[in-house]
C-alpha positions in Angstrom: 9.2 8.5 6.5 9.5 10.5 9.7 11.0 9.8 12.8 8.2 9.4 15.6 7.8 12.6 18.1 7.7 12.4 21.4 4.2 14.4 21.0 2.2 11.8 18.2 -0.1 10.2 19.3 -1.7 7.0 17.8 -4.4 4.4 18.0 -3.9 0.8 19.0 -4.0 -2.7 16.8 -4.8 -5.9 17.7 -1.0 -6.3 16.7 0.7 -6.1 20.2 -1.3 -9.2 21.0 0.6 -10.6 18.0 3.8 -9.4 18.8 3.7 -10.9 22.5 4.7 -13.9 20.8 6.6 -13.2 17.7 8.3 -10.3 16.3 6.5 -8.0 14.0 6.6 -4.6 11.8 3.8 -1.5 11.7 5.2 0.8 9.2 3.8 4.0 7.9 4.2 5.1 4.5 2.8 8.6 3.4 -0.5 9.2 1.0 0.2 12.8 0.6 3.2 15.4 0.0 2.0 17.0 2.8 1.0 16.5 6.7 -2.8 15.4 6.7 -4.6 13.8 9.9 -5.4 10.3 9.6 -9.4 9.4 10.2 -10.1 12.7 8.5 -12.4 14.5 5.6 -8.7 15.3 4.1 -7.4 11.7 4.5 -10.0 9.8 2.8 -9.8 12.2 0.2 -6.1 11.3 -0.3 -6.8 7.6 -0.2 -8.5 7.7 -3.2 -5.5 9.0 -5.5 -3.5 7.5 -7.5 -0.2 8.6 -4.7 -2.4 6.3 -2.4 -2.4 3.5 -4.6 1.1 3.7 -5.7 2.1 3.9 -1.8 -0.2 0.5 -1.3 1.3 -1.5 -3.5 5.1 -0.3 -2.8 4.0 -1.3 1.3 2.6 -4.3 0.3 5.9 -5.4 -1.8 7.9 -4.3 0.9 5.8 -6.4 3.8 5.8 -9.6 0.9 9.7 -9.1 0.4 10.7 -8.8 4.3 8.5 -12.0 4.9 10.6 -13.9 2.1 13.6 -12.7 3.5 12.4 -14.1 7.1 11.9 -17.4 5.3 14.9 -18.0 3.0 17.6 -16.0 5.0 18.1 -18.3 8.6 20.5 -16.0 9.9 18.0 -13.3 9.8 15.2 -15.0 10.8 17.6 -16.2 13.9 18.5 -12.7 14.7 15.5 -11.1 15.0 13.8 -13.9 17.3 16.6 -13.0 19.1 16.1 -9.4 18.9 12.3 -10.1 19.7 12.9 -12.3 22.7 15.9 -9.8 24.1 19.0 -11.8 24.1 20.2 -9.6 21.3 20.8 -5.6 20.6 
């Protein structure tokens, strides 16, 4: 992961609407060992590689274990409707 630049630029989601209301994550994981645009010939190439699919299902644990800990940890789930609604730093 890389911090975001002043200069990147991305698309929207249908996600702010989402996260209006309750707090939310976007992250970004890299397909590739090197910098390739996303929406591109080079991209889709990379999605199909075994990387790709390792990546996937490492995201898609991560996203499953952050929801449990939402669920099961009270303090945490607490904290970051705090966070979320501003009362907290």
């Amino acid at each position: 992961m890389q911090p975001r630049r002043p200069s990147d630029t991305h698309g929207s989601t249908d996600m702010g609407n989402v996260t209006t209301v309750m707090p939310g994550i976007h992250p970004f994981l890299s397909i590739t060992e090197g910098l390739v645009p996303g929406h591109s010939i080079a991209f889709t190439e990379a999605a199909r590689t075994p990387l790709a699919l390792e990546t996937m299902h490492l995201a898609a644990k991560a996203l499953a274990m952050t929801g449990l800990d939402a669920l099961t940890d009270s303090v945490l789930l607490k904290r970051a409707k705090e966070v979320h609604a501003g009362r907290a730093a």
